[in-house]
C-alpha positions as CSV (number, residue, x, y, z in Angstrom):
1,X,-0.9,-2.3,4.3
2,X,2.2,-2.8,6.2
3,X,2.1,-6.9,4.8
4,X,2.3,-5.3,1.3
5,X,5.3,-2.9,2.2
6,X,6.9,-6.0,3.2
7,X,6.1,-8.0,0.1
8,X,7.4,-5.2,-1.5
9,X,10.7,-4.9,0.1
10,X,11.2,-8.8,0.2
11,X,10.8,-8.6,-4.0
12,X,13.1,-5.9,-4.1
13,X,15.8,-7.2,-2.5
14,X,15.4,-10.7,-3.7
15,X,15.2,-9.7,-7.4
16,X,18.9,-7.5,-6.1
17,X,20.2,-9.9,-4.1
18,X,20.7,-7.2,-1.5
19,X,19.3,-5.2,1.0
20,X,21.3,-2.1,0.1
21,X,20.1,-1.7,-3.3
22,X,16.5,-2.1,-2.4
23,X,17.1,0.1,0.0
24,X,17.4,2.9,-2.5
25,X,15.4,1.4,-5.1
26,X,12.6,2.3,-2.0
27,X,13.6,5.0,-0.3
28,X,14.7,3.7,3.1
29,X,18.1,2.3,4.6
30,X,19.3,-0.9,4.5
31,X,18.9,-1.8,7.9
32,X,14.4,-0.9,7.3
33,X,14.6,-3.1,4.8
34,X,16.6,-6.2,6.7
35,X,14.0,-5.8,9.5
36,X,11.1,-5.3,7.4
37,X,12.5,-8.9,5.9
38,X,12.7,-10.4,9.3
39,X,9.1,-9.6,10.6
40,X,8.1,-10.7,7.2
41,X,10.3,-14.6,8.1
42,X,9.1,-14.1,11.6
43,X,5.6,-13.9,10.6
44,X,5.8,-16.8,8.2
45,X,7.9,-19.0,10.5
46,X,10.5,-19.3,7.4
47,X,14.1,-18.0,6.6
48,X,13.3,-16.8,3.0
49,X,17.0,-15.4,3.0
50,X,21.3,-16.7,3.4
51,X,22.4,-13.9,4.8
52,X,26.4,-13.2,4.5
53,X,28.8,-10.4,5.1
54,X,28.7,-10.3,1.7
55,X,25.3,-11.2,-0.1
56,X,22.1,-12.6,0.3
57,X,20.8,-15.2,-1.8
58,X,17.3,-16.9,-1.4
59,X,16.3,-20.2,0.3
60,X,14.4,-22.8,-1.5
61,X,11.0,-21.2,0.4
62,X,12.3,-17.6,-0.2
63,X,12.0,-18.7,-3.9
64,X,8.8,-20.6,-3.7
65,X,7.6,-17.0,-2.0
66,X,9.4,-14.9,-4.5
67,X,7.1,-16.6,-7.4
68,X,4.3,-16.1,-5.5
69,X,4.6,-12.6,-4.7
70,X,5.6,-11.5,-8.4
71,X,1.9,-13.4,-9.1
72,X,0.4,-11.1,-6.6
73,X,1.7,-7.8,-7.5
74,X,1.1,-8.9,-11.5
75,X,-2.6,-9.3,-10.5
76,X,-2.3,-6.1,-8.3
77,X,-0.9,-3.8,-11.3
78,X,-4.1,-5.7,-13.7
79,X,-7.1,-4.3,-11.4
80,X,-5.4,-1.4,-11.2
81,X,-4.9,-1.1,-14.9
82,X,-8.5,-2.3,-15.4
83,X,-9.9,0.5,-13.4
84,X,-7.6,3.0,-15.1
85,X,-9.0,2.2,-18.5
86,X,-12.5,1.5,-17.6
87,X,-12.8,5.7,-16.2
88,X,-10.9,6.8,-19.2
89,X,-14.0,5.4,-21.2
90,X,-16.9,7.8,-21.7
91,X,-19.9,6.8,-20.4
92,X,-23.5,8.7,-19.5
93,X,-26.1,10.2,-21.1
94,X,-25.9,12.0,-24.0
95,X,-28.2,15.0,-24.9
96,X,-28.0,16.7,-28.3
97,X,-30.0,20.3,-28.5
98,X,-31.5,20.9,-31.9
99,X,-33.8,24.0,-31.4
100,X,-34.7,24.5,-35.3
101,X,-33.9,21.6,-36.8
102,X,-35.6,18.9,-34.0
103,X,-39.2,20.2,-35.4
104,X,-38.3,18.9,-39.0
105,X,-36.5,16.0,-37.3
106,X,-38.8,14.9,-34.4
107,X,-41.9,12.6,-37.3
108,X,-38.1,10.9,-38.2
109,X,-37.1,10.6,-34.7
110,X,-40.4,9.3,-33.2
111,X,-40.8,6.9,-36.0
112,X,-37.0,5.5,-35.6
């Protein structure tokens, strides 16, 4: 779950362009997201940012990596959307109780 985190934080800041902002846009500091971002280009043996004193822009790869992970969340938010609407659906057995009314209706029933 941690990889996703980082995903996450890597969009964020990319779609930004800094590590402050998606720093609040997630609830952490600054400095949890740059760190989260360097495991992430540790682990994939890429610098996916240009870092400055003054902003962060993407590298060719962190761009490649930014479409790819906009791909993966989109599919993400579909299943989960899929799911939502398939349990909003009703769905079972239905049983009707007609105590009077099934005697004169059970010859139409049994026939149908």
């Amino acid at each position: 779950m941690d990889s996703l985190n980082s995903l996450n934080a890597f969009v964020q800041a990319a779609e930004a362009r800094s590590f402050t902002a998606a720093g609040h846009q997630l609830g952490v500091s600054s400095s949890a997201v740059g760190k989260s971002i360097a495991r992430l280009e540790e682990r994939l043996g890429v610098r996916l940012f240009h870092r400055s004193t003054r902003s962060v822009t993407l590298t060719p790869e962190g761009a490649a990596f930014l479409e790819r992970c906009r791909r993966i969340f989109a599919e993400v938010e579909a299943a989960e959307q899929e799911f939502a609407h398939s349990l909003g659906a009703p769905r079972g057995k239905l049983r009707v109780s007609m105590p009077i009314v099934g005697m004169l209706m059970m010859p139409a029933l049994s026939a149908f």
